[in-house]
C-alpha positions in Angstrom: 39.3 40.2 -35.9 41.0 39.2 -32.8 37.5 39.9 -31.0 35.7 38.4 -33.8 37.8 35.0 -32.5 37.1 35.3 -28.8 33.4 35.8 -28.9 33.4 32.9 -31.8 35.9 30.7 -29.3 33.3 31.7 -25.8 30.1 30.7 -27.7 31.8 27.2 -28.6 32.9 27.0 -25.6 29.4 27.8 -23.9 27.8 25.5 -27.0 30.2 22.6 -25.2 29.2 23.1 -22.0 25.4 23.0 -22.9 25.4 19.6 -24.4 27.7 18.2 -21.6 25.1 19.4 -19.1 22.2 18.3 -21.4 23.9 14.5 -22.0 24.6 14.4 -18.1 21.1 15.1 -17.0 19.3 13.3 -14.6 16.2 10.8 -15.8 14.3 10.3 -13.0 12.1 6.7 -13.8 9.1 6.8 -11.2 7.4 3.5 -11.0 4.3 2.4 -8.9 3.6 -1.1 -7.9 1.5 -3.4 -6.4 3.3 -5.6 -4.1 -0.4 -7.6 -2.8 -1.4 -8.1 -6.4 0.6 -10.8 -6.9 0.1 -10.8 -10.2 2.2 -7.5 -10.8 5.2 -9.2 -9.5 7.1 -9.6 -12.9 6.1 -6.2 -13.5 7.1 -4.6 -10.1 8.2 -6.5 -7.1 10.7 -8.5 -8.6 12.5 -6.1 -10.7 13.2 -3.8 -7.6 14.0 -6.7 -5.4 16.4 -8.4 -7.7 17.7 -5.1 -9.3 17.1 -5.9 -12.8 15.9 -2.3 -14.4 19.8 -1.4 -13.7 21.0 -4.2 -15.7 19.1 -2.7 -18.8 18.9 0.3 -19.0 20.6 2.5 -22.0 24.2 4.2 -21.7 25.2 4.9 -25.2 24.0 7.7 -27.9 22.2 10.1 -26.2 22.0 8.3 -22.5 25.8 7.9 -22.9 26.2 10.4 -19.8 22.8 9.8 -18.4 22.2 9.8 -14.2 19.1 7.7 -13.8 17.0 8.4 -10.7 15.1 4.9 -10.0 11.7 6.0 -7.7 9.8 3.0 -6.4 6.4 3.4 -4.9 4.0 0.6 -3.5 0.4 1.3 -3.4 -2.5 -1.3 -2.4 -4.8 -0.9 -5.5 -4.9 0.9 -8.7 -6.6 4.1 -7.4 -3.8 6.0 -5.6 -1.8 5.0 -8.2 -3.5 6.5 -11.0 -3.9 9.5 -9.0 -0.1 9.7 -8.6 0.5 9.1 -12.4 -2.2 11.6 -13.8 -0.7 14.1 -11.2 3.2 13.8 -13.0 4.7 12.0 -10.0 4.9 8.3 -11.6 6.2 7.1 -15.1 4.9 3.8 -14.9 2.2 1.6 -13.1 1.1 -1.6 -12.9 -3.0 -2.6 -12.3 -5.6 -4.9 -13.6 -7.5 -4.1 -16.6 -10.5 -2.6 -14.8 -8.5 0.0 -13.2 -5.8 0.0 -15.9 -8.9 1.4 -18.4 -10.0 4.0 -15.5 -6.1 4.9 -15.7 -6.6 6.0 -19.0 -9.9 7.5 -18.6 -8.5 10.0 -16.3 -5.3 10.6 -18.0 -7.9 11.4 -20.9 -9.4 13.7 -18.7 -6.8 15.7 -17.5 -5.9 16.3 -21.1 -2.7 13.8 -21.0 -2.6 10.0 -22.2 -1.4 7.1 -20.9 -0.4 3.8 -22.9 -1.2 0.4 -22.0 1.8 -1.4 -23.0 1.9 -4.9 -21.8 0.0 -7.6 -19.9 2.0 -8.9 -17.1 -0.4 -12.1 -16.0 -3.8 -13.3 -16.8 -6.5 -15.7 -18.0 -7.9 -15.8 -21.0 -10.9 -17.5 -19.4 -11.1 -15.5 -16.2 -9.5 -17.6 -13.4 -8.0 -15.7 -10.4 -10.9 -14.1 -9.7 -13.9 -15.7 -7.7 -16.8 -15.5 -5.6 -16.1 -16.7 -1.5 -18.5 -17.2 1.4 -18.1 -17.5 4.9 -16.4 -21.1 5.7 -19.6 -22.0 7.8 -22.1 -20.9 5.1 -24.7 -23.2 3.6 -24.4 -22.0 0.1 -22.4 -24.1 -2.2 -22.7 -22.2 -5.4 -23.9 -18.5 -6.8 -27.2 -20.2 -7.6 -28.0 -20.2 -4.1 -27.1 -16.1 -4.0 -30.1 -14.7 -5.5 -31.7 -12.3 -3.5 -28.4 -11.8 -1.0 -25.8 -9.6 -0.5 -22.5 -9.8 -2.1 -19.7 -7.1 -1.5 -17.0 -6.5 -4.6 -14.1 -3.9 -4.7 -15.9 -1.3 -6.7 -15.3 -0.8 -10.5 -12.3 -3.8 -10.1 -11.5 -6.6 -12.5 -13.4 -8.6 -10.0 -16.7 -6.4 -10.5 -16.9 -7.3 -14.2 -16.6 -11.2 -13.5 -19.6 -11.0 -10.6 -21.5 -8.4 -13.1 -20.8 -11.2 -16.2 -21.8 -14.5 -13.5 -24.8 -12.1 -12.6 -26.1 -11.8 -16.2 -25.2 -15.3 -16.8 -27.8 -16.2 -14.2 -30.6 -14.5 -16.0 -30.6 -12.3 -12.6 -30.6 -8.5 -12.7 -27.8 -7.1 -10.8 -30.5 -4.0 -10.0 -33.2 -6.5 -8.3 -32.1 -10.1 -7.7 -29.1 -9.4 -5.9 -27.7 -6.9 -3.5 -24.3 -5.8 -4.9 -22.2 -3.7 -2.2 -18.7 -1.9 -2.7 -16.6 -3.6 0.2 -12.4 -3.5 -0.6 -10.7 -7.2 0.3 -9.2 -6.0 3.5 -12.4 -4.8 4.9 -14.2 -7.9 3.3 -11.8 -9.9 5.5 -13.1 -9.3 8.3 -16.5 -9.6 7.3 -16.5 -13.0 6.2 -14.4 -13.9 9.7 -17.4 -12.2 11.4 -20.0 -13.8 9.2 -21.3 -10.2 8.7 -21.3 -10.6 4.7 -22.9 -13.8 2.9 -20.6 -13.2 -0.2 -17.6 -11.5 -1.8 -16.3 -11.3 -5.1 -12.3 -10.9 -5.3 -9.2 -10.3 -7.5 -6.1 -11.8 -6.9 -4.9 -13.1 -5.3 -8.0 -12.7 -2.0 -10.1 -15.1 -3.9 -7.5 -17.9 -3.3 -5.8 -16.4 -0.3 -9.0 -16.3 2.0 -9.7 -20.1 1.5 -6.0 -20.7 2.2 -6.0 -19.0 5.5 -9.2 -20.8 6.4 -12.1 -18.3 6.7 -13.7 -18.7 3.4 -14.9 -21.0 1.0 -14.8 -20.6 -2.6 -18.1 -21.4 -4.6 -17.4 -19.5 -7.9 -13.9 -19.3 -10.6 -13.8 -16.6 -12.6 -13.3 -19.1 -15.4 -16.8 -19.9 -15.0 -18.2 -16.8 -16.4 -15.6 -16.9 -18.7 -14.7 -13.7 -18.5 -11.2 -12.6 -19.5 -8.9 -11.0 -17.2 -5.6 -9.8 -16.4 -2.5 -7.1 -15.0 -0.5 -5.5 -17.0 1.6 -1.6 -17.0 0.7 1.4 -18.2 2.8 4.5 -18.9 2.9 8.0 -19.4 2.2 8.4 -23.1 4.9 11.9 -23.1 7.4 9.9 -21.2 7.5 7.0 -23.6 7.7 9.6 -26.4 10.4 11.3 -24.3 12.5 8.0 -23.2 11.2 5.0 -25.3 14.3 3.3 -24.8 13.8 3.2 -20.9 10.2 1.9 -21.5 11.9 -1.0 -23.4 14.2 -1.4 -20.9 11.5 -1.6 -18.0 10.0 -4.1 -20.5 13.5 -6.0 -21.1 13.6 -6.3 -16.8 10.4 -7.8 -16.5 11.1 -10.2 -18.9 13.7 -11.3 -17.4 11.9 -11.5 -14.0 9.5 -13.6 -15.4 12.4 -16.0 -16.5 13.7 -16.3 -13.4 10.2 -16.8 -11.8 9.4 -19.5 -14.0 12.8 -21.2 -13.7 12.6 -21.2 -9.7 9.3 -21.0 -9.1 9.2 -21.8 -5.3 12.1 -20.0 -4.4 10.8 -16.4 -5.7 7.1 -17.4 -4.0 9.1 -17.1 -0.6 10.4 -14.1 -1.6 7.2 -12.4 -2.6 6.1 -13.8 0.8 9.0 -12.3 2.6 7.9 -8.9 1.2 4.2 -8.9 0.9 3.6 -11.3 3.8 0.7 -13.1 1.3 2.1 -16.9 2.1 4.3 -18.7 -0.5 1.6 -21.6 -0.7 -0.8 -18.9 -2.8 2.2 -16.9 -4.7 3.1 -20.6 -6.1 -0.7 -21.4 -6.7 -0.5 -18.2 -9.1 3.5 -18.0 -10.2 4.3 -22.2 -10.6 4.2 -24.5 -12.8 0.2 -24.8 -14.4 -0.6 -21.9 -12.4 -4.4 -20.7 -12.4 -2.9 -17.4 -14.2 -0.5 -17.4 -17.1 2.7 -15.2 -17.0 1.8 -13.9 -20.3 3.2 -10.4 -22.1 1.6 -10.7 -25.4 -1.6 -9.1 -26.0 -3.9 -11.2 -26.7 -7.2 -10.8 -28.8 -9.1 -11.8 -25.4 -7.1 -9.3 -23.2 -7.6 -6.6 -25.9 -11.6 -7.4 -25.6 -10.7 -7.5 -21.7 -9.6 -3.6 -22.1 -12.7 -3.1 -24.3 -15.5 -4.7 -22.0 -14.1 -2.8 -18.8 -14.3 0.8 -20.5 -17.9 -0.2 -21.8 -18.5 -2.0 -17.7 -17.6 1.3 -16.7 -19.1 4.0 -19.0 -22.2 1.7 -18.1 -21.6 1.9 -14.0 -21.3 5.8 -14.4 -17.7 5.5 -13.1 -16.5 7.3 -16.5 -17.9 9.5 -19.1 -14.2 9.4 -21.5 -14.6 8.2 -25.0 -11.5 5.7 -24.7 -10.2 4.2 -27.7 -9.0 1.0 -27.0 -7.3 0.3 -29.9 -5.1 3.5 -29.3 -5.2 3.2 -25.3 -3.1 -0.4 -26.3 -0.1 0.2 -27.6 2.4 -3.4 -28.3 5.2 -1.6 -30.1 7.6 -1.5 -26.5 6.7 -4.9 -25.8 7.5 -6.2 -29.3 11.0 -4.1 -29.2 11.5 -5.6 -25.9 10.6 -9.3 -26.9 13.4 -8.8 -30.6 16.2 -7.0 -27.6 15.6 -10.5 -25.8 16.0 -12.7 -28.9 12.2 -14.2 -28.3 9.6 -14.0 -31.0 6.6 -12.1 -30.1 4.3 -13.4 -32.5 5.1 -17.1 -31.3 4.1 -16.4 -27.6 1.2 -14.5 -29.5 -0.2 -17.5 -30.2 1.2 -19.6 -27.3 -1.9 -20.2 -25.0 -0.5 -23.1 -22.8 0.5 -22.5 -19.3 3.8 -22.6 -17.7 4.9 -26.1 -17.8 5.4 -29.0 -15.3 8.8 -31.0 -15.7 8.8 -32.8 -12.4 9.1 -36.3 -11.6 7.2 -38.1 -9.4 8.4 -38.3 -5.6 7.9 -41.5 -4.9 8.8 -43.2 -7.9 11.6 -41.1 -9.6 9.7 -41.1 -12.9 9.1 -38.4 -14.8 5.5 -37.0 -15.0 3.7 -37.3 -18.5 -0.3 -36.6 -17.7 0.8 -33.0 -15.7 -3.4 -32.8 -15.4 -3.3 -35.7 -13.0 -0.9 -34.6 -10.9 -0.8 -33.6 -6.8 1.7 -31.6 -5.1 2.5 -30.9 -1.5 5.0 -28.4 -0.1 6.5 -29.6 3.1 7.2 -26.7 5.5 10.9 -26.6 5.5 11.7 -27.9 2.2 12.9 -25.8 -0.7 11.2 -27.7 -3.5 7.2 -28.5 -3.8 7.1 -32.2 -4.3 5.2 -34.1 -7.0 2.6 -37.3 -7.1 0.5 -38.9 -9.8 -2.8 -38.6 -8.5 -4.3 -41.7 -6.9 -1.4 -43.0 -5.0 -1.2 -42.6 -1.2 1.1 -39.4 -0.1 1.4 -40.5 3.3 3.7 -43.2 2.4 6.2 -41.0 0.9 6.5 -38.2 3.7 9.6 -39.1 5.5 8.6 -40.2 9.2 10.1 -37.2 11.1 9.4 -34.7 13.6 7.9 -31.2 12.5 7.7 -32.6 8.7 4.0 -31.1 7.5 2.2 -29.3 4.5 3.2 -25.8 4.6 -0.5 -24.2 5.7 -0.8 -21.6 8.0 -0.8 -21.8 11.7 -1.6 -19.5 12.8 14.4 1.5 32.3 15.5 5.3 33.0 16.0 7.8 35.5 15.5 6.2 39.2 12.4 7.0 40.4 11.7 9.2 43.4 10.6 8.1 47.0 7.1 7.4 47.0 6.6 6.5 42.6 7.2 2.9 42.9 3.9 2.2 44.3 2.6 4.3 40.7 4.7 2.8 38.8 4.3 -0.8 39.8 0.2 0.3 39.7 0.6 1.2 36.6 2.3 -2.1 35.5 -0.1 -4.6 36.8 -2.7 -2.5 34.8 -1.0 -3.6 31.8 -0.4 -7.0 32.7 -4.3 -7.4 33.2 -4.7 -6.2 30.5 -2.9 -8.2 28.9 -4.3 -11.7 30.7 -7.3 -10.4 30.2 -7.2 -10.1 26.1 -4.9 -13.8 26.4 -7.7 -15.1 28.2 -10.7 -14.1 25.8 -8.9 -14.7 22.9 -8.1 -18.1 24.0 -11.5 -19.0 24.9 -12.8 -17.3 22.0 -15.2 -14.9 23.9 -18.3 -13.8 22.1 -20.5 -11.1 24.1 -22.1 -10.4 20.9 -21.5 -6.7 20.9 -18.1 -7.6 21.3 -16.4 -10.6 20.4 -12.7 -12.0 20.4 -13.3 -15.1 18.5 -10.9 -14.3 15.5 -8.4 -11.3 17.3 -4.9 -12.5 17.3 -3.6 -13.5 21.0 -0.8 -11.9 22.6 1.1 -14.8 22.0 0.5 -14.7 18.5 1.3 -11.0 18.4 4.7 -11.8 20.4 5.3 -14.0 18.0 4.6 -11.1 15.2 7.0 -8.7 16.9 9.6 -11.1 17.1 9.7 -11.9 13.7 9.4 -8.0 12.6 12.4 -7.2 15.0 14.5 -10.1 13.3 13.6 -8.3 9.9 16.5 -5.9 8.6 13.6 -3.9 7.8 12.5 -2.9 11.2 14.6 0.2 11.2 13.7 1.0 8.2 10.0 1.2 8.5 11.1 3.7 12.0 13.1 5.6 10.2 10.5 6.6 7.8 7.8 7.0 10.5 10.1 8.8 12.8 11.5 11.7 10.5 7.8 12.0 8.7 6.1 12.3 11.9 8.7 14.7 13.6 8.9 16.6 10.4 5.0 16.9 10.3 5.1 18.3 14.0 7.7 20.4 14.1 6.0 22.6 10.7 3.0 22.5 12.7 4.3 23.3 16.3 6.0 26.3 14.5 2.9 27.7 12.6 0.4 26.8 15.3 2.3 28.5 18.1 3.1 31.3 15.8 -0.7 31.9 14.7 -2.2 31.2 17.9 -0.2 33.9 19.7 -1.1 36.1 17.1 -4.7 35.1 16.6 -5.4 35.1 20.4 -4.1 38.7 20.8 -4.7 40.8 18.0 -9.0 40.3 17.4 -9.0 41.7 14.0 -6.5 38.7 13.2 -9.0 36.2 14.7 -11.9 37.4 12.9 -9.6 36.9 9.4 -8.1 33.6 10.3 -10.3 31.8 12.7 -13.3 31.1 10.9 -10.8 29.3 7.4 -9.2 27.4 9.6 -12.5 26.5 12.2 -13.8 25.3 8.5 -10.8 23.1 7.8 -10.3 22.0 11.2 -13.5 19.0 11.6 -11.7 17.4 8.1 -10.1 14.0 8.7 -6.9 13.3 7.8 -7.8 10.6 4.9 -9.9 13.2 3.4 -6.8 15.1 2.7 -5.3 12.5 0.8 -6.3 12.8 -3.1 -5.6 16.6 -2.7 -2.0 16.0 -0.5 -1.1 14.0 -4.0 -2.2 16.7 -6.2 -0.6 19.7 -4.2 2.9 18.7 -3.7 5.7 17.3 -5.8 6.9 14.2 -4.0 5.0 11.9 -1.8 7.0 11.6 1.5 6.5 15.8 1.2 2.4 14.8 0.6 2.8 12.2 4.0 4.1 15.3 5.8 1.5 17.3 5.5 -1.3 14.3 6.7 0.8 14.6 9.7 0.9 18.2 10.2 -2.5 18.3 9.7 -2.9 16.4 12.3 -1.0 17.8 14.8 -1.7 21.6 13.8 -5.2 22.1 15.2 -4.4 20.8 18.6 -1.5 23.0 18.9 -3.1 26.3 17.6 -6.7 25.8 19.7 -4.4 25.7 22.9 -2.0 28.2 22.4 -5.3 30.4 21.4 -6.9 29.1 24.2 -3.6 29.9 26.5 -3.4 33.4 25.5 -7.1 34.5 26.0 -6.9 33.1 29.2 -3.7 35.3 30.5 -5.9 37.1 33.8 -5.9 40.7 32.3 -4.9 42.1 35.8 -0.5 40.7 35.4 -1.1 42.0 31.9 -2.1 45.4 33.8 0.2 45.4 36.1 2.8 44.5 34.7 2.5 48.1 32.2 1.6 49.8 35.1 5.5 49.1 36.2 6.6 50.4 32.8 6.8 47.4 31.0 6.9 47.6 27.1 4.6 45.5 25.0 7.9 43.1 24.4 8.3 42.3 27.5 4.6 42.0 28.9 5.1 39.5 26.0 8.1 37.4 27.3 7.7 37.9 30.7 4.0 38.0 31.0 1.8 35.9 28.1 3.7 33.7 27.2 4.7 32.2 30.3 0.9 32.1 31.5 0.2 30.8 28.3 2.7 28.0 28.6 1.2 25.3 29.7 -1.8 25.2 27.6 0.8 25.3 24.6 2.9 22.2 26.2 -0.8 20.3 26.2 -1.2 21.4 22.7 2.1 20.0 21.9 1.6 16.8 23.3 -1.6 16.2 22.1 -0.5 17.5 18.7 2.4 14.8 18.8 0.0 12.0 19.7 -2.6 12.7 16.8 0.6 13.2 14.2 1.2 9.8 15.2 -2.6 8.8 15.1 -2.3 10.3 11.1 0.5 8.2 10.4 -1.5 5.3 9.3 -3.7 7.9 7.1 -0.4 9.4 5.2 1.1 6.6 4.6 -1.7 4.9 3.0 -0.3 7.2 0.1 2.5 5.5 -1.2 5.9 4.1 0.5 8.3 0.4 0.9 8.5 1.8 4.2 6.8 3.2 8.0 5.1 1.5 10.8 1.8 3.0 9.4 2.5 1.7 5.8 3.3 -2.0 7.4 0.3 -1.5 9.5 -1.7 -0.9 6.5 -0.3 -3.5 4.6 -1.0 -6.1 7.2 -4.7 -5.0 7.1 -5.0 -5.6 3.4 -3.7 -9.1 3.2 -5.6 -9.8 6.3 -2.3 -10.6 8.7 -4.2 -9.3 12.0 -1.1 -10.5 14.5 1.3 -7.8 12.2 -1.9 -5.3 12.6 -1.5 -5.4 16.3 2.4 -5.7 16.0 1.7 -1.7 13.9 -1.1 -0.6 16.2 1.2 -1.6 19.5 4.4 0.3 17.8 2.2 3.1 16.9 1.0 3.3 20.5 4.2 3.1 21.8 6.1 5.5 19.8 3.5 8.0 20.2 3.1 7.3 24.1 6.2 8.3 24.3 6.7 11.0 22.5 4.1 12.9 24.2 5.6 12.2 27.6 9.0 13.5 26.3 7.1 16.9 25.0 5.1 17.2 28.3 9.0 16.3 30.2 10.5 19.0 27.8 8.0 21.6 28.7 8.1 21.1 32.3 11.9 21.6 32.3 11.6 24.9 30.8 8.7 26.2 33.1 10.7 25.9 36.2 7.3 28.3 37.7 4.9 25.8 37.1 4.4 22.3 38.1 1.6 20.1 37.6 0.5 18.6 40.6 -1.5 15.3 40.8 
């Protein structure tokens, strides 16, 4: 009996201890955003800036105990993303509807399902989205496009709207016109360069290329009336698993969208102060009578939106899934979210107007009744965008003051020894022409044809770039992350090259096994790693890693190969020949010979991890030199490009110098002479 009791009393006990752990477990709550798309800052952006998630998510029943661990990840377009959530790494996403529909496709795919739970932003007619030219073009509307070229981001929201203009036109998108895939920070460039006659965009590139003065617009999205729009998808098993967190997410971005639309200009600069993309164009999207509407409702047009991209895409091959849209769409979170936040869903269901304008005019104090005939002006340095009935004179009513104007873009160690100084201040002036020399063409906007610098950022410009990055708090951040994923990349891959190459360059059976893998895997760039880096590993900084080992492996291994082949045979010889045992011909023999190829392979190992940077973290990341690099490049910010490029150099400059230092200290037998 008394046995009976204690196993009775130990399985309660264990039966105790079981829930505990169970109620304390950990929820981890992976989200992927889109900090460029604009649109997806209700959704993304704002919620992790501002903290809100936090401030809803659950803590009683069966979260009571609950550890949440809140994962953000910032991608450039919906691709990676969707690669990432098929792959079990993210919970949540946020893309356009194009992309949004391919999400599902491939969740469909892979045997899974996601859920497309809310619209974030979007037109019910189609504006955001638009066609640009060159600024110096002749054409002045997509008439006067047959029978060019026009680049689009590839099965986007904005390759439905040119496909719907194209039909429109009576043109066949096969014949009439040239259609070319081209991605907005490529197409950049082009139109700068006038080496593309037109480009179809997405938010917010249709708007933000006019704004920084390259490009005209000649076509709204409105025009081909065309319905568009962002919203977030989740993992269909997580919502299953956690529906109360979904709702939560929902609850936050809600709430982000209140605050947006209560300050407006204020939460603009903020977007700008993360995403670089100037407040001017966040406001044009995010204020009052925006050219998209904050909307979370789904609409019949943005259901038909979801329906016409899976057709657009079945029909551009890009898909073969039979997705059901009226499954894929799934309004039950958004509706719990809307009752948890006392607002009536099936009011704003039919709500179609756009945020409103309650402003008064600036020069006469009176409040604005016609908001349709309204300017506005945002003076650089002033909080609040100010407000005119149309037809009166601004000029009067900017105060007459230095600086006041609309808000558009401007654009030692060690001493050295006795006889380096004439070196070192050689290799000084080298730089400083350099640098005159790139201040000078820029300036005078040299064109040589092959080469030209007419729109590359000045050094002063760039200065001016660094500057502001090293007055950022996160400067050290964006190190940090490069730093200890570039160092981690190359000291896995200084380990297993050294390691194989000894072995491979002494034992022949060994190179006969290994070589010819790794010989195959060797000529593979680093970005053609990346869809497989997401798929092999569990986490995405491990994923970045391994673009960096990559990267520095091959150099490393080839030399230390190289290295050991090239021992001369005769110390090897001679060296047994005095009784040395195959350890110490090793230690004493090969592998100080072999030493100074290895300390080549190292540094030039540590300069192409650096050189991968860029490539790895193009995968996901808030943080690295080659993530800020990247991002520059997609909203077109060339002066922050530089700023990357000139860190990257830097960094990885000197890096390899410390390596080659290192290795010279420890081969007190060798010196390189020059």
């Amino acid at each position: 009996m008394q046995l009976r009791n204690t196993i009775t009393t130990t399985l309660f006990g264990l039966t105790l201890l079981a829930a505990a752990s169970a109620g304390a477990e950990t929820i981890r709550i992976a989200i992927g955003t889109q900090d460029t798309t604009i649109n997806c800052a209700t959704g993304g952006l704002l919620i992790r800036e501002l903290k809100l998630l936090e401030k809803y998510l659950p803590h009683d029943g069966k979260y009571k105990d609950a550890q949440y661990d809140i994962q953000w990840k910032n991608f450039t377009s919906g691709a990676p993303l969707t690669n990432e959530m098929v792959a079990g790494k993210l919970d949540i996403g946020s893309m356009a509807d194009f992309p949004g529909s391919f999400n599902g496709a491939a969740f469909q795919k892979a045997g899974k399902k996601s859920l497309f739970i809310t619209v974030l932003s979007g037109s019910t007619t189609g504006s955001g989205n638009g066609i640009v030219v060159p600024k110096g073009s002749t054409v002045q509307s997509l008439a006067e496009l047959k029978g060019k070229t026009i680049s689009v981001p590839f099965a986007s929201t904005a390759h439905g709207m040119l496909l719907r203009a194209v039909k429109d036109q009576g043109w066949d998108p096969e014949k009439d016109v040239n259609i070319i895939t081209q991605a907005p920070e490529v197409a950049g460039s082009a139109l700068q360069s006038n080496k593309i006659e037109a480009h179809a965009d997405f938010v917010p590139f249709a708007e933000l290329f006019p704004h920084r003065g390259f490009a005209r617009k000649i076509f709204d999205g409105s025009q081909a009336n065309t319905p568009t729009f962002h919203g977030s998808l989740v993992d269909a098993d997580y919502a299953k698993k956690y529906p109360e967190i979904v709702v939560a997410y929902l609850r936050a971005a809600i709430e982000a969208n209140r605050i947006i639309a209560a300050e407006p200009e204020k939460y603009s600069e903020l977007i700008e102060k993360v995403t670089g993309i100037e407040a001017e164009v966040n406001y044009l999207f995010h204020g009052p009578l925006g050219l998209q509407t904050r909307d979370f409702t789904w609409k019949p047009e943005y259901r038909q939106a979801v329906k016409t991209s899976i057709d657009t895409l079945k029909a551009m091959k890009r898909t073969d899934t039979e997705l059901d849209p009226n499954t894929f769409v799934d309004d039950e979170y958004i509706k719990a979210a809307f009752k948890q936040s006392g607002l009536d869903y099936e009011a704003q269901l039919k709500n179609y107007a756009k945020s409103p304008l309650n402003a008064r005019d600036a020069l006469t104090g009176k409040a604005i009744a016609a908001p349709k005939r309204v300017g506005q002006i945002w003076v650089q340095g002033e909080p609040l965008v100010r407000h005119w009935k149309l037809f009166m004179t601004l000029s009067s009513s900017l105060p007459a003051q230095d600086g006041a104007q609309a808000s558009v873009p401007a654009s030692p160690g060690p001493a050295a020894r006795p006889g380096q100084w004439p070196r070192l201040a050689l290799r000084i002036a080298s730089v400083a022409v350099c640098l005159l020399l790139w201040q000078w063409a820029s300036q005078h906007r040299m064109n040589l044809g092959l080469l030209t610098f007419q729109n590359v950022p000045a050094p002063r410009e760039v200065l001016a770039a660094a500057w502001a990055l090293a007055q950022s708090p996160r400067l050290l951040s964006h190190l940090w992350a490069s730093l200890a994923r570039v160092f981690s990349g190359f000291a896995v891959a200084a380990a297993a090259g050294i390691l194989l190459g000894m072995l491979i360059g002494r034992l022949r059976w060994l190179s006969d096994v290994l070589l010819p893998p790794l010989e195959l895997l060797r000529p593979i760039p680093a970005v053609a790693w990346i869809p497989l880096a997401i798929l092999m590993f569990p986490s995405s900084e491990i994923s970045m890693i391994y673009i960096t080992f990559i990267g520095a492996l091959f150099p490393i291994l080839l030399n230390t190969i190289h290295g050991v082949e090239g021992v001369d045979p005769r110390l090897i010889a001679s060296a047994r020949s005095l009784g040395s045992g195959r350890g110490a011909v090793f230690t004493q023999v090969i592998l100080p010979a072999a030493a100074p190829s290895i300390v080549t392979g190292l540094s030039i190992g540590m300069g192409t991890a650096w050189f991968c940077l860029v490539t790895a973290e193009m995968i996901a990341g808030q943080f690295g030199i080659g993530y800020y690099t990247w991002a520059a490049y997609t909203i077109q910010n060339y002066a922050d490009i530089v700023v990357g490029m000139m860190f990257i150099g830097i960094l990885g400059m000197g890096s390899s110098a410390a390596i080659r230092q290192i290795g010279h200290l420890l081969m007190p037998w060798y010196r390189l002479q020059r």
